[in-house]
Structure formats: structure tokens, C-alpha cells
ChimeraX commands (.cxc) that place a marker at each C-alpha (Angstrom):
marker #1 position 8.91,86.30,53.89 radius 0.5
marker #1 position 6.26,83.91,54.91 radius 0.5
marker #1 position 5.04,80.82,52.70 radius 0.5
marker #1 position 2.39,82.48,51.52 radius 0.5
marker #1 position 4.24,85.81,50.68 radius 0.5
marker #1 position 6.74,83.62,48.55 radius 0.5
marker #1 position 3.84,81.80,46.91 radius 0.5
marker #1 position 2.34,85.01,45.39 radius 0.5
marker #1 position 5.81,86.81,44.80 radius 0.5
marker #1 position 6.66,83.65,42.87 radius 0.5
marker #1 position 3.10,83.79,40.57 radius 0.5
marker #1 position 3.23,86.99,40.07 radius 0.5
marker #1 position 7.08,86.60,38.65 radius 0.5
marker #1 position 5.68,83.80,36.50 radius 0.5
marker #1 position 3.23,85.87,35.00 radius 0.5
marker #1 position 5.41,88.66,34.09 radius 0.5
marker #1 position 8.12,86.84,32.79 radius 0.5
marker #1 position 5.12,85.75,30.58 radius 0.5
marker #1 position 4.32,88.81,29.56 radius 0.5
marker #1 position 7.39,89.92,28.62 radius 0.5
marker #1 position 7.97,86.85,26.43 radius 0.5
marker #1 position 4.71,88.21,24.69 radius 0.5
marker #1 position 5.67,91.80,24.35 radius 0.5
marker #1 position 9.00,91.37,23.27 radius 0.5
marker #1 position 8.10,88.50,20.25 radius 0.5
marker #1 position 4.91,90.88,18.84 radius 0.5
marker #1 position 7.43,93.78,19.07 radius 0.5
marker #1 position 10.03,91.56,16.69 radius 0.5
marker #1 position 7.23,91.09,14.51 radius 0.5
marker #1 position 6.21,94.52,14.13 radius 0.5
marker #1 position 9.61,95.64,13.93 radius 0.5
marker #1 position 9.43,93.68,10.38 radius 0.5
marker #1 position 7.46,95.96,8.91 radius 0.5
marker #1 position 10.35,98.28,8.88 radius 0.5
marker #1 position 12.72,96.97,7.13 radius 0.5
marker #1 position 11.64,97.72,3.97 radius 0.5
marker #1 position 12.07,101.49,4.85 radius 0.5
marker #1 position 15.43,101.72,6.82 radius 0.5
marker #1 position 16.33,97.81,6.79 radius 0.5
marker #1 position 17.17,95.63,9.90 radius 0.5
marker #1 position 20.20,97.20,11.04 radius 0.5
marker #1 position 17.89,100.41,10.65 radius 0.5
marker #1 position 15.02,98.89,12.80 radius 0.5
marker #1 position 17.51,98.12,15.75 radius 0.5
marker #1 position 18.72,101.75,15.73 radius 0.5
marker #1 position 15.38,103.16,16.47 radius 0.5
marker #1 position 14.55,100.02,18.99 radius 0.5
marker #1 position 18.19,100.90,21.08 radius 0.5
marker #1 position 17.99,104.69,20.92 radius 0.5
marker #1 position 14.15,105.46,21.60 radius 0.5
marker #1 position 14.21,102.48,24.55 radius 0.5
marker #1 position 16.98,104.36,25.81 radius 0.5
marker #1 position 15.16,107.95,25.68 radius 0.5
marker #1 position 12.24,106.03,27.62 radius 0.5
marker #1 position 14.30,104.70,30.02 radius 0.5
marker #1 position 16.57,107.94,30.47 radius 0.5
marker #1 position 13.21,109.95,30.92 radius 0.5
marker #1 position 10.93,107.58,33.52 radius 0.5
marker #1 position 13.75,106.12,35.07 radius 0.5
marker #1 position 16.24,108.94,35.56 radius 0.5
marker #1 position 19.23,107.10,36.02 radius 0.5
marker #1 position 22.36,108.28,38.13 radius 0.5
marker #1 position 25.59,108.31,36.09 radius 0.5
marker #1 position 27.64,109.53,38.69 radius 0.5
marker #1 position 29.16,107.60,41.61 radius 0.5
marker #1 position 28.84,104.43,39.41 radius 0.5
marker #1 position 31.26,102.38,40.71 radius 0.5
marker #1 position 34.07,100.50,38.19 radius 0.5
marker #1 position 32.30,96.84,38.26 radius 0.5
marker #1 position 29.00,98.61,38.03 radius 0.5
marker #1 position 29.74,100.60,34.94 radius 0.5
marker #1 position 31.81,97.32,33.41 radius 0.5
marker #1 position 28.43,94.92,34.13 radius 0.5
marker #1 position 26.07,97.32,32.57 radius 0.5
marker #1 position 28.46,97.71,29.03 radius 0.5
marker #1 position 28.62,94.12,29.07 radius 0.5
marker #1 position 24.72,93.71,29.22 radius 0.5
marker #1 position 24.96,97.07,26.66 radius 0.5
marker #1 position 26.95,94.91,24.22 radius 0.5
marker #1 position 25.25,91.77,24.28 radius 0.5
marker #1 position 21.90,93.37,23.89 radius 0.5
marker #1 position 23.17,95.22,20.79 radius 0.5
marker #1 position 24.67,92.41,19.18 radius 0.5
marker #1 position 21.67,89.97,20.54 radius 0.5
marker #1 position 19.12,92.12,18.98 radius 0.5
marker #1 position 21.18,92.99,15.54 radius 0.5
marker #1 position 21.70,89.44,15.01 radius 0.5
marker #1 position 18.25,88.06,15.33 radius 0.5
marker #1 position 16.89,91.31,13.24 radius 0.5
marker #1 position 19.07,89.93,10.54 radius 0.5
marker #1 position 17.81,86.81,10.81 radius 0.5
marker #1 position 14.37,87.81,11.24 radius 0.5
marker #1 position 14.89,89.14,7.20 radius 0.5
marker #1 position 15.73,85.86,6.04 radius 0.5
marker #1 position 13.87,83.13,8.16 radius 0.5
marker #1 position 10.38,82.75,9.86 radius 0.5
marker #1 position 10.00,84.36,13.39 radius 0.5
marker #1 position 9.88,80.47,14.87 radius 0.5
marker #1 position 12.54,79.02,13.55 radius 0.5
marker #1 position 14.98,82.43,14.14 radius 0.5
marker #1 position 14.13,82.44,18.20 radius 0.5
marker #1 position 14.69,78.40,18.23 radius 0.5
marker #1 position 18.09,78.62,16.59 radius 0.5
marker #1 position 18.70,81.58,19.22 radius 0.5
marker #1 position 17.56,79.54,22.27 radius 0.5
marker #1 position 20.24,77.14,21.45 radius 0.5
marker #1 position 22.75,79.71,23.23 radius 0.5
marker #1 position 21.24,79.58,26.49 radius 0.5
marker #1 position 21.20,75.97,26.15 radius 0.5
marker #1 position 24.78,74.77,25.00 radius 0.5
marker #1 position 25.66,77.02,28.03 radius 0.5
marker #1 position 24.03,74.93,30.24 radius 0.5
marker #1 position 25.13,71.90,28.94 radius 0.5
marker #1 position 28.82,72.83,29.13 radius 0.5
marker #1 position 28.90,74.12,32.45 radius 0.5
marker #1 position 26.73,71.08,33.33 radius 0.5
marker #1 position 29.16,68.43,32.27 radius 0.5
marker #1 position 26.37,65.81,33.05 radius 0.5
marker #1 position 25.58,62.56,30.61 radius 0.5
marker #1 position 21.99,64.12,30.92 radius 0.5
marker #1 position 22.87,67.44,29.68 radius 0.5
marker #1 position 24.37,65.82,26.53 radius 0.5
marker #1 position 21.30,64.01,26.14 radius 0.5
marker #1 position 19.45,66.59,26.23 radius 0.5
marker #1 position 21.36,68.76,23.82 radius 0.5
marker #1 position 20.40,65.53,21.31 radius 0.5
marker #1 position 17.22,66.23,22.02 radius 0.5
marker #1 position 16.89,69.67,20.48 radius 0.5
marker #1 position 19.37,68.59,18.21 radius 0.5
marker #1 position 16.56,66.78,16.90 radius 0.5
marker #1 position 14.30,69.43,17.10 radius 0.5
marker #1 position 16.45,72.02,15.69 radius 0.5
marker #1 position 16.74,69.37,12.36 radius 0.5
marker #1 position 12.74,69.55,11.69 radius 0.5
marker #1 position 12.53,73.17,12.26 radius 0.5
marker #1 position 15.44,73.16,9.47 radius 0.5
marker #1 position 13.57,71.16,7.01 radius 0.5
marker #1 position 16.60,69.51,6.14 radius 0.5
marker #1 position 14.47,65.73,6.06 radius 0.5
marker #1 position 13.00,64.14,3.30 radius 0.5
marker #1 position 9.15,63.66,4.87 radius 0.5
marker #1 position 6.62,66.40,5.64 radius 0.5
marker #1 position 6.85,69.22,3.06 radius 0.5
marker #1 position 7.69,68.05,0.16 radius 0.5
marker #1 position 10.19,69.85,-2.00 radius 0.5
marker #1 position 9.75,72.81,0.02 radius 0.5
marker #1 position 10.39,71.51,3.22 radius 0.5
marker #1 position 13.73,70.08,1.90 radius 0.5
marker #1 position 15.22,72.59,0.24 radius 0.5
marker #1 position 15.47,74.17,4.25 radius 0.5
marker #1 position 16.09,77.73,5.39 radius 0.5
marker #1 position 18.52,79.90,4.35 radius 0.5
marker #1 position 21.82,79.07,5.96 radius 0.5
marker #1 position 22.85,82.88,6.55 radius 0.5
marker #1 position 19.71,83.83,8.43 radius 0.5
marker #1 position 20.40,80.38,10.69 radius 0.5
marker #1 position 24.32,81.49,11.84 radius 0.5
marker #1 position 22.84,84.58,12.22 radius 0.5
marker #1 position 19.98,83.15,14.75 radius 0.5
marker #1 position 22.93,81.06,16.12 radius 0.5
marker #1 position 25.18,84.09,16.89 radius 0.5
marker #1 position 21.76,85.34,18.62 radius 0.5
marker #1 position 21.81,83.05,20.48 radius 0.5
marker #1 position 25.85,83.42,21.91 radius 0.5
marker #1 position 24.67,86.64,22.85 radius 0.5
marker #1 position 21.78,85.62,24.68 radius 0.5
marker #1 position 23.88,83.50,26.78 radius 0.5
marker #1 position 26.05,86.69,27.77 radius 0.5
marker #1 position 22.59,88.34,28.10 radius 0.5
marker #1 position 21.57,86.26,30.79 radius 0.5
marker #1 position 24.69,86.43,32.47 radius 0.5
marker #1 position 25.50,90.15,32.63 radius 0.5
marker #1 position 21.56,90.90,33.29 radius 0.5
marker #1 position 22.42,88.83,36.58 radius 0.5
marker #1 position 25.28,90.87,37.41 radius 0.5
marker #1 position 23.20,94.28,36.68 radius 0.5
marker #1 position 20.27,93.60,38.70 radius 0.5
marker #1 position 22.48,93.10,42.09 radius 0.5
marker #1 position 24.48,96.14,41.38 radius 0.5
marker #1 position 21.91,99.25,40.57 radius 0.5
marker #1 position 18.66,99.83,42.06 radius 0.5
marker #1 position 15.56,98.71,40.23 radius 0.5
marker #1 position 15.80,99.20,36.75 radius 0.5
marker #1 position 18.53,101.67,36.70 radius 0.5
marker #1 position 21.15,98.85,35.39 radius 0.5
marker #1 position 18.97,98.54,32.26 radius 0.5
marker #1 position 19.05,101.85,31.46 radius 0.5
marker #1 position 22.19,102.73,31.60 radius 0.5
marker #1 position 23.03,99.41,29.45 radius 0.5
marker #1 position 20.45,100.73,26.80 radius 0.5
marker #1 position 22.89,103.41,26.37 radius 0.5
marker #1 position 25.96,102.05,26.08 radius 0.5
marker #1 position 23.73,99.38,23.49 radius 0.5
marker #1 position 23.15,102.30,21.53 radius 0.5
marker #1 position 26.84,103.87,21.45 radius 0.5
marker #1 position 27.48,100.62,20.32 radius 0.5
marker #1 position 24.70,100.08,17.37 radius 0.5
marker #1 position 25.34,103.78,16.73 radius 0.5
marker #1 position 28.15,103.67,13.93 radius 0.5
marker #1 position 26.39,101.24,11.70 radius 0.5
marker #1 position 24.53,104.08,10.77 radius 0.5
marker #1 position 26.78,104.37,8.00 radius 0.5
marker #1 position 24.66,100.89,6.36 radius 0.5
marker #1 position 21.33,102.77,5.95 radius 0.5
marker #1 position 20.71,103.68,2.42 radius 0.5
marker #1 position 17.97,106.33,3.14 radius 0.5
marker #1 position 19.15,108.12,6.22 radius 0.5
marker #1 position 15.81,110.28,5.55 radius 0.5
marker #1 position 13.45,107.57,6.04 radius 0.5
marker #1 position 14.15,108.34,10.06 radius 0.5
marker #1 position 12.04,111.02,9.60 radius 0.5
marker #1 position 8.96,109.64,8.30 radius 0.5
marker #1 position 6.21,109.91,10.96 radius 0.5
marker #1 position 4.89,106.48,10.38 radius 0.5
marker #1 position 8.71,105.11,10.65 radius 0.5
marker #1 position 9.11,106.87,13.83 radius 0.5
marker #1 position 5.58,105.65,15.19 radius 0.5
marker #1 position 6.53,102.14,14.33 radius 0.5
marker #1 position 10.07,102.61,15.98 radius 0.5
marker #1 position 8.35,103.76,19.34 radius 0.5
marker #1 position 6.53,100.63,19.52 radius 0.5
marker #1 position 9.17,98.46,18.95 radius 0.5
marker #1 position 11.28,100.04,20.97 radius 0.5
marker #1 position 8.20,100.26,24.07 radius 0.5
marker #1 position 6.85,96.52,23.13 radius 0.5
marker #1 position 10.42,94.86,22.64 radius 0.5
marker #1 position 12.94,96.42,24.96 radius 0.5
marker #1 position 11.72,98.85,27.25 radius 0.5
marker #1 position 8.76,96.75,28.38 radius 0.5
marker #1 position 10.15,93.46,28.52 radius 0.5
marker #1 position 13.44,94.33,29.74 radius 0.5
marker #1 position 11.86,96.44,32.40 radius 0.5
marker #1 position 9.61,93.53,33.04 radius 0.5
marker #1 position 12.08,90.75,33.40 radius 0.5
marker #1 position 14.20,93.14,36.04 radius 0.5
marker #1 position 11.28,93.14,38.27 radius 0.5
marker #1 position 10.63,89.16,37.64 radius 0.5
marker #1 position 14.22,87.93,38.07 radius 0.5
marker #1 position 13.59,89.36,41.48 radius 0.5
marker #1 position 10.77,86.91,42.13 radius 0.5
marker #1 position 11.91,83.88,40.82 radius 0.5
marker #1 position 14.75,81.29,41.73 radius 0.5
marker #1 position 17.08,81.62,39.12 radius 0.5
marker #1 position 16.17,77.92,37.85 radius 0.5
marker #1 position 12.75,79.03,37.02 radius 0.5
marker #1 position 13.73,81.74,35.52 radius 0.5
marker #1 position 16.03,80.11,33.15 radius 0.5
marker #1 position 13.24,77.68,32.53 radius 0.5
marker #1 position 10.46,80.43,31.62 radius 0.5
marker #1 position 13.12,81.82,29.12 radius 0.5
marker #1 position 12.57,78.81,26.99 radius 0.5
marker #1 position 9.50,80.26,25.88 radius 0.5
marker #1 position 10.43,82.71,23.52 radius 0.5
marker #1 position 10.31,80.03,20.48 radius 0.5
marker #1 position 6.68,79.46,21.28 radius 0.5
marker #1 position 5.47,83.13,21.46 radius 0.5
marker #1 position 7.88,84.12,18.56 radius 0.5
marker #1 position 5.61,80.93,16.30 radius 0.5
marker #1 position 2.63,82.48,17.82 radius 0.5
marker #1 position 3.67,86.09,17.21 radius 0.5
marker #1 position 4.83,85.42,13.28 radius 0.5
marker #1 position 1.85,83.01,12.65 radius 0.5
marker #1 position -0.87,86.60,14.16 radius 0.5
marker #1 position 0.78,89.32,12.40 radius 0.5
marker #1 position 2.83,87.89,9.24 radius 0.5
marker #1 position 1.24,85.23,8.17 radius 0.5
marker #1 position 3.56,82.28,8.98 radius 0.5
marker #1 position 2.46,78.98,9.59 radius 0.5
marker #1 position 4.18,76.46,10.38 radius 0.5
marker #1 position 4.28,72.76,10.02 radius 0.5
marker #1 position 3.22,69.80,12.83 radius 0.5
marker #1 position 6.56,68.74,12.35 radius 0.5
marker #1 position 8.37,72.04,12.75 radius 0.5
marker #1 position 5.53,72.32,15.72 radius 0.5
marker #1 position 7.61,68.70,17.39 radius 0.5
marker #1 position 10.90,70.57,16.74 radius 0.5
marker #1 position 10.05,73.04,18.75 radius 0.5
marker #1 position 8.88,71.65,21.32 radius 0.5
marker #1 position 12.10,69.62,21.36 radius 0.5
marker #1 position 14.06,72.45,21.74 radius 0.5
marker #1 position 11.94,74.25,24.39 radius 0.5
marker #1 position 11.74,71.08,26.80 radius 0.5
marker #1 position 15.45,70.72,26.14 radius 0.5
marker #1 position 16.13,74.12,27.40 radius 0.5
marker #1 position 13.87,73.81,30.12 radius 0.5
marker #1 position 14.84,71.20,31.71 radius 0.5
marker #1 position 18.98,71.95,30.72 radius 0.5
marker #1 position 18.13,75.44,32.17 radius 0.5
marker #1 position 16.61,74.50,34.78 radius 0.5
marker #1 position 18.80,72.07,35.92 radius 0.5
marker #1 position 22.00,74.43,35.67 radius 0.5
marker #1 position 20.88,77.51,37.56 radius 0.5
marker #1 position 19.88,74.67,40.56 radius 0.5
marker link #1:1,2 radius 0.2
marker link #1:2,3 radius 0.2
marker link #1:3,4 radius 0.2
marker link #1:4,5 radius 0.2
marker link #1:5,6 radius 0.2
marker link #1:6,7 radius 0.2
marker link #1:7,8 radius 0.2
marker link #1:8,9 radius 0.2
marker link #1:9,10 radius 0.2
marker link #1:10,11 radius 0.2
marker link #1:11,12 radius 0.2
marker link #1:12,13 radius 0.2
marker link #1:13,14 radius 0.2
marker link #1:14,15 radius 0.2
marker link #1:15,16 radius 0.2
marker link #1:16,17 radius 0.2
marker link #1:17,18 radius 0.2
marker link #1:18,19 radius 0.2
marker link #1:19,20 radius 0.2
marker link #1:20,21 radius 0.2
marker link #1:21,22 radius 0.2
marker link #1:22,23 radius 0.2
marker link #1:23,24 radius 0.2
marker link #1:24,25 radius 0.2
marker link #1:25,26 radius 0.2
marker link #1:26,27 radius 0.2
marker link #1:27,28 radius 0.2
marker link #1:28,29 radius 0.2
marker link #1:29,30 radius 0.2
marker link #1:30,31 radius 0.2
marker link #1:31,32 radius 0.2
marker link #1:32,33 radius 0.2
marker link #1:33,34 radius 0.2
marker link #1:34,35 radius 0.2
marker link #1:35,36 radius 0.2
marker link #1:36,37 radius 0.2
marker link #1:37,38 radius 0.2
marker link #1:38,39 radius 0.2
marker link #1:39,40 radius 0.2
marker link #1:40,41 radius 0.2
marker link #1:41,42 radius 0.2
marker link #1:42,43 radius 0.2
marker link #1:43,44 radius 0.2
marker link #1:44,45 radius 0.2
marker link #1:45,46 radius 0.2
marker link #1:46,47 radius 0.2
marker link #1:47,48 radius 0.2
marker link #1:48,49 radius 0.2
marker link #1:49,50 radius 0.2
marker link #1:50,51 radius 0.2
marker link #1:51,52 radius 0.2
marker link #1:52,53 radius 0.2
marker link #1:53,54 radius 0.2
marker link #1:54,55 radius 0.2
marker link #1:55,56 radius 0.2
marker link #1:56,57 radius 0.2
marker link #1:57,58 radius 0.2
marker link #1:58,59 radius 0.2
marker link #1:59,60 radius 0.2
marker link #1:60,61 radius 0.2
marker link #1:61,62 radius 0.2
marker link #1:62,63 radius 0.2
marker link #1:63,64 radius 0.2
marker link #1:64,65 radius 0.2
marker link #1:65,66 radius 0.2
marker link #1:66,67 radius 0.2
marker link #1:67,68 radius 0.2
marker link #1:68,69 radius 0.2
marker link #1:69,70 radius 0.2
marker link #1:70,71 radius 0.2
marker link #1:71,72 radius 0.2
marker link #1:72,73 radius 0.2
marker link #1:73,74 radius 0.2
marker link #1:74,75 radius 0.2
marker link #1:75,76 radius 0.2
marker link #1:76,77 radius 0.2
marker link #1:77,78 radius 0.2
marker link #1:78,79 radius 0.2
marker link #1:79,80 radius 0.2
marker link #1:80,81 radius 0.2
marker link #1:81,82 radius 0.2
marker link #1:82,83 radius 0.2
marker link #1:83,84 radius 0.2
marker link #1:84,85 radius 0.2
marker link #1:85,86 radius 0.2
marker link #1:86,87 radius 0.2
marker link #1:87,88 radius 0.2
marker link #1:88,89 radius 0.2
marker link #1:89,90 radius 0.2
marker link #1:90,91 radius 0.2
marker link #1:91,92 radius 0.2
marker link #1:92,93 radius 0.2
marker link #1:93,94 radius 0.2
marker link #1:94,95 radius 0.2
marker link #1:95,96 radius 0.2
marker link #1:96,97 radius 0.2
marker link #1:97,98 radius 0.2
marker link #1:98,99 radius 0.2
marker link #1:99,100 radius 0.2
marker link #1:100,101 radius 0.2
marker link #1:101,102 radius 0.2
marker link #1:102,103 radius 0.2
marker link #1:103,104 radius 0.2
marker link #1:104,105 radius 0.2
marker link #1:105,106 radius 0.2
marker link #1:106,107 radius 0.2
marker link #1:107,108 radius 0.2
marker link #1:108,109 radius 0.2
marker link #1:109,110 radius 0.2
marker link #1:110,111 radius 0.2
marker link #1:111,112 radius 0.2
marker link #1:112,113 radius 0.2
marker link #1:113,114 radius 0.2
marker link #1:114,115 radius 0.2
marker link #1:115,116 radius 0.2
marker link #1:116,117 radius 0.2
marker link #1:117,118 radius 0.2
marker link #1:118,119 radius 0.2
marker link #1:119,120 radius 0.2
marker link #1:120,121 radius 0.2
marker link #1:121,122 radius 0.2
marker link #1:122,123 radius 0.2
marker link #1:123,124 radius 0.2
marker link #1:124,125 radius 0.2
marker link #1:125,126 radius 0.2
marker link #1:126,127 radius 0.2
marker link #1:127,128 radius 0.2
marker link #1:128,129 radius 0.2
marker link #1:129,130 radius 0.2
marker link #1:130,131 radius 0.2
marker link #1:131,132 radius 0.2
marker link #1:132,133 radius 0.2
marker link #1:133,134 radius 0.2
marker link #1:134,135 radius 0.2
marker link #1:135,136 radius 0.2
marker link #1:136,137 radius 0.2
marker link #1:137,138 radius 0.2
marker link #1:138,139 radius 0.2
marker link #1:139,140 radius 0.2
marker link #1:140,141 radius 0.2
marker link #1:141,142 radius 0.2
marker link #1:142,143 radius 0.2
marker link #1:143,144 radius 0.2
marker link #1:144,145 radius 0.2
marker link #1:145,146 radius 0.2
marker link #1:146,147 radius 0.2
marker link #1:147,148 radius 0.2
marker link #1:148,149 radius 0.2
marker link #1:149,150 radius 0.2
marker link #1:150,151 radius 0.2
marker link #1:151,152 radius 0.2
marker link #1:152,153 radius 0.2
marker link #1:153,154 radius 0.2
marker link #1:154,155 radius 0.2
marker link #1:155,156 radius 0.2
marker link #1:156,157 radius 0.2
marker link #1:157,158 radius 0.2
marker link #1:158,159 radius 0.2
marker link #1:159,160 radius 0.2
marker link #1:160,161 radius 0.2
marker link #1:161,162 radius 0.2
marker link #1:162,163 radius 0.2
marker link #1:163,164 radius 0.2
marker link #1:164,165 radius 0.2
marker link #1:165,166 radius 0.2
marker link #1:166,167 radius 0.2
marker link #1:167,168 radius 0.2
marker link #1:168,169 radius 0.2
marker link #1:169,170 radius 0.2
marker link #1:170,171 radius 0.2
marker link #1:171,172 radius 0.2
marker link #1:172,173 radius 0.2
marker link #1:173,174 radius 0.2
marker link #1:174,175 radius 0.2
marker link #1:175,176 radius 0.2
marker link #1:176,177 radius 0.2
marker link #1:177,178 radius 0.2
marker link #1:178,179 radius 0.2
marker link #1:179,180 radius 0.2
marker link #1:180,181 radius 0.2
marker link #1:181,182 radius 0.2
marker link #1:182,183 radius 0.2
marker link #1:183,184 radius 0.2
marker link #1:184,185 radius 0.2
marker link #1:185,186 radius 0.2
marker link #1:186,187 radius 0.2
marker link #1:187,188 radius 0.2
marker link #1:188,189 radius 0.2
marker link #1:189,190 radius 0.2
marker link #1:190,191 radius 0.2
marker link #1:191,192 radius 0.2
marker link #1:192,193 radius 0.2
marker link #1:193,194 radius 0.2
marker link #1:194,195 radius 0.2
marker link #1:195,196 radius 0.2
marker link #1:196,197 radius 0.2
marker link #1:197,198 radius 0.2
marker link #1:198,199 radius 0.2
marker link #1:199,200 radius 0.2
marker link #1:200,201 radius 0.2
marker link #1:201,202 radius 0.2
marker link #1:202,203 radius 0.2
marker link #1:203,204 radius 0.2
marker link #1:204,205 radius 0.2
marker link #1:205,206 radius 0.2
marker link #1:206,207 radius 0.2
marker link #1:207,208 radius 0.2
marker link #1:208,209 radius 0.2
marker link #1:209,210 radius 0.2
marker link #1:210,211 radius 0.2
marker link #1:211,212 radius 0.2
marker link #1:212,213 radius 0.2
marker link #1:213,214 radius 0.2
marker link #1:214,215 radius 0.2
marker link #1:215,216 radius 0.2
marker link #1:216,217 radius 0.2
marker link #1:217,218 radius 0.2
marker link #1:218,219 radius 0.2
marker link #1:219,220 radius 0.2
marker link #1:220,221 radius 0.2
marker link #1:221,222 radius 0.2
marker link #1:222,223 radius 0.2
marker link #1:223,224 radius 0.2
marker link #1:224,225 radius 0.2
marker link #1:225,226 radius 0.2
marker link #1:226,227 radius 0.2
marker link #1:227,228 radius 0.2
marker link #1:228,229 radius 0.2
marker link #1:229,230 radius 0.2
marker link #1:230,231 radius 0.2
marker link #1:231,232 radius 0.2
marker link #1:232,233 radius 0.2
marker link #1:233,234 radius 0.2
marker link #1:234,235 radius 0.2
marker link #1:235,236 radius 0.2
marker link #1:236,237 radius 0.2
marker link #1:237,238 radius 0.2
marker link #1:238,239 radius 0.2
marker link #1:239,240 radius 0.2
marker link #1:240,241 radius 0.2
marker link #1:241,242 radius 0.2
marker link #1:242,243 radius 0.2
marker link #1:243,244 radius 0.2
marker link #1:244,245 radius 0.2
marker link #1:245,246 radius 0.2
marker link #1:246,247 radius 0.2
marker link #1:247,248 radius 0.2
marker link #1:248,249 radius 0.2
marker link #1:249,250 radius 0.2
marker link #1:250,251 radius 0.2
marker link #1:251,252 radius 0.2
marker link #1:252,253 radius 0.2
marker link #1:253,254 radius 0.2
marker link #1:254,255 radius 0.2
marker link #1:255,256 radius 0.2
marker link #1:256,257 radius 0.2
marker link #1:257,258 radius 0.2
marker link #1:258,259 radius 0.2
marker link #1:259,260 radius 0.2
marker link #1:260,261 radius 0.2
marker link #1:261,262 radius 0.2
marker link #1:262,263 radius 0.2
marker link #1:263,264 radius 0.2
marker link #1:264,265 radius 0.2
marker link #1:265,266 radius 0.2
marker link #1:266,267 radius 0.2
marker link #1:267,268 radius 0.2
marker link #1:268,269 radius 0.2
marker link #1:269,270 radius 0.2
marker link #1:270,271 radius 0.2
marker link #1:271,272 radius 0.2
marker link #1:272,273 radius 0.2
marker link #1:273,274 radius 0.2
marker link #1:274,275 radius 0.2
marker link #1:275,276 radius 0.2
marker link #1:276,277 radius 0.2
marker link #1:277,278 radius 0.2
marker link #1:278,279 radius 0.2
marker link #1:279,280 radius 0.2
marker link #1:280,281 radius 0.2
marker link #1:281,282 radius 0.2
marker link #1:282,283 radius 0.2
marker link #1:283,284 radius 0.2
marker link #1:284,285 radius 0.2
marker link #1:285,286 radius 0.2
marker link #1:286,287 radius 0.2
marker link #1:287,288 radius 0.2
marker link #1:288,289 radius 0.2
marker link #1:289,290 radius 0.2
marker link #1:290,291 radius 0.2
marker link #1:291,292 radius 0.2
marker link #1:292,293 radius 0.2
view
């Protein structure tokens, strides 16, 4: 590949790991608008199974001949994209958009930093510790009594938790991509993501409200905006990009997640909230970054 090839393989990877950043944040905050008919857990369902019927019907995976470490990567990306996207649903129903992806983004990063076992890796971690205490509005300056009563401490483990299963996310996706061709790897994770969302079924009050058209329209674009488009997306970009850019381009998912729940819900947030999070994204740019180097 020439210079010149690499230089356009590399912006083209940049702007569809962009994209996908932007699909999959508007698609969480669409997907709000349905839990009040089949709650979060609910919402995830319809996300996992109709991205897998897209996926099963454009990409038409083969099942057979899988070898044993194929089939073992793929239900590892399966279960940490279930329990990645479960999580943060849950935390989406208690805490703003913004503040849910930078608690999540904290996985990646602590990964980083422990494998990094660098002075400037625990630095850094400081630094979005800072950030991650004025998202929290847990300080006595900025909001008033608003700002320091917090966020709910449920929906922030939850985002935490997220964000453990992001780090696995990365990980297995890594492992998928060099053992299926193209996009196959995704697919066949989507399924096993679904087996694996499939018995909480049992939490759904209204098991009818699946059949509402408008439900079901809603569910296809969350399901086409956050998985099957973005997922799809970042296959074909991981391909492009050193893996330290990559990594680094992940860290904006807090951004587009403020940007996403200030357009379609309504929530703004503060300038100080604004300087946490951009503690926490330079943090896990630069820790990312550093580690996949």
C-alpha cells in the first residue's frame, strides 16, 4: 500500500468510526422512548434480536465449518455486547445520556491504565477522576442544590458495569474481526447476544406491547441506528486504522451521547459537567492511545 493509499484508507476509517459514534448515541436516545412501553430490558430485546435478523438476512453468515476459537471469540463479543448494552439501557432510565456514556468510558480506560503500569497512566486516570466528579455533581459550586444532590447512584454502577463490558467489547471485537470474513463475526455474535438477552423476557410486564406497530417501528431503528449500523461500521474501520487510533476515536462516545441527549430529550448540561467531560475524553484518549501503541 503506497503512502498515499494509507493516507486515504486511514481518513476514510476516521470518518466512519465517526459516524458510527453518531448512529449508535441517536439510536440510545431513541431507544428511550421505549421504555415506557416494554421498559429497558424490553428495548434491548428488540435492539439484539431485529440487529440480528438484519445481519442474518444481508450478511448471510456461515455457521458451519466455524472453527472452536472462532465460535468461542464471537460468544465472547455475543456476551459482552448483551451485557454492555443492558447495562447502559438501565442506566440510560435513571441518568442523562452524557453522564451514562462517561461513567461507561471509564472501562476502556482503567484497562489501559492497568495494563499500562506507567506513572502517566495513573495520572491520567486522576484526570478523569476529576472529570468523572463534576459530571457527578457531587461539589458544592455550579448548580446549586441541584447540582449537589448528584445522580442517582444505581444508574452510575450501572454505567460503570457498562463500561467493564466495553472493555471485553473491545477486546473480543479484535479477536472477531481476524477470524471471520468481513462482517460475518458480528453477526454471528448478534446471535449468541440475543440467546443471551433472550430469557429476561420473563421481566416484561406487557409481553403484548411487542406487537404494537409503532413499538416495532421504533425497535427497527434502534436496532439499524445502534447496532447493526455502527457495529457494521466499526468492522470495516478497525480495518483502516492502527489500533491506537482506534482506541483513541472510541473516546468519543461521551461527546455524541451529550450531543445526542441534549437534540432529542432535552438535556442540557452544565459548563462544568461540559469540563468533566472533556476530562474524561482526553484521559481516554491519550490512555488509549498510548496502550494499543
Amino acid at each position: 500500500m503506497t503512502h498515499e493509499q494509507g493516507t486515504r484508507a486511514q481518513a476514510s476509517g476516521l470518518a466512519l468510526v465517526i459516524l458510527s459514534q453518531l448512529s449508535m448515541q441517536f439510536g440510545a436516545g431513541i431507544a428511550t422512548f421505549l421504555f415506557p412501553h416494554v421498559g429497558a430490558t424490553g428495548t434491548v430485546m428488540l435492539r439484539l434480536f431485529m440487529s440480528t435478523a438484519v445481519l442474518f438476512v444481508v450478511l448471510r453468515p456461515r455457521l458451519r465449518g466455524l472453527s472452536r476459537k472462532a465460535l468461542l471469540a464471537a460468544a465472547g463479543l455475543g456476551v459482552a455486547l448483551a451485557s454492555m448494552n443492558t447495562l447502559i439501557y438501565l442506566a440510560f432510565d435513571r441518568i442523562p445520556l452524557g453522564a451514562a456514556v462517561t461513567f461507561e468510558m471509564l472501562g476502556p480506560l482503567m484497562l489501559a491504565v492497568v495494563l499500562s503500569r506507567k506513572l502517566s497512566s495513573w495520572l491520567l486516570a486522576l484526570v478523569a477522576g476529576v472529570g468523572v466528579w463534576l459530571v457527578s455533581g457531587a461539589f458544592p459550586f455550579g448548580q446549586g442544590a441541584e447540582g449537589a444532590a448528584g445522580l442517582d447512584p444505581l444508574g452510575v454502577a450501572l454505567a460503570l458495569l457498562a463500561g467493564a463490558s466495553w472493555a471485553g467489547y473491545i477486546v473480543f471485537t479484535r479477536a472477531t474481526v481476524s477470524l471471520f470474513r468481513g462482517a460475518e463475526g458480528l453477526a454471528v455474535a448478534m446471535l449468541f447476544a440475543s440467546v443471551c438477552i433472550a430469557p429476561f423476557m420473563v421481566t416484561v410486564d406487557d409481553l403484548s406491547a411487542f406487537l404494537n406497530p409503532t413499538v416495532l417501528l421504533l425497535g427497527l431503528v434502534v436496532a439499524l441506528l445502534s447496532s447493526a449500523l455502527p457495529y457494521g461500521i466499526e468492522q470495516l474501520a478497525i480495518r483502516r486504522l492502527p489500533t491506537s487510533l482506534f482506541a483513541m476515536l472510541m473516546s468519543l462516545s461521551p461527546v455524541m451521547a451529550t450531543l445526542a441527549g441534549f437534540v432529542l430529550l432535552g438535556q442540557s448540561m452544565s459548563l462544568v459537567e461540559l469540563a468533566g467531560i472533556t476530562c474524561v475524553v482526553t484521559a481516554t484518549a491519550v490512555a488509549l492511545r498510548g496502550q494499543a501503541r
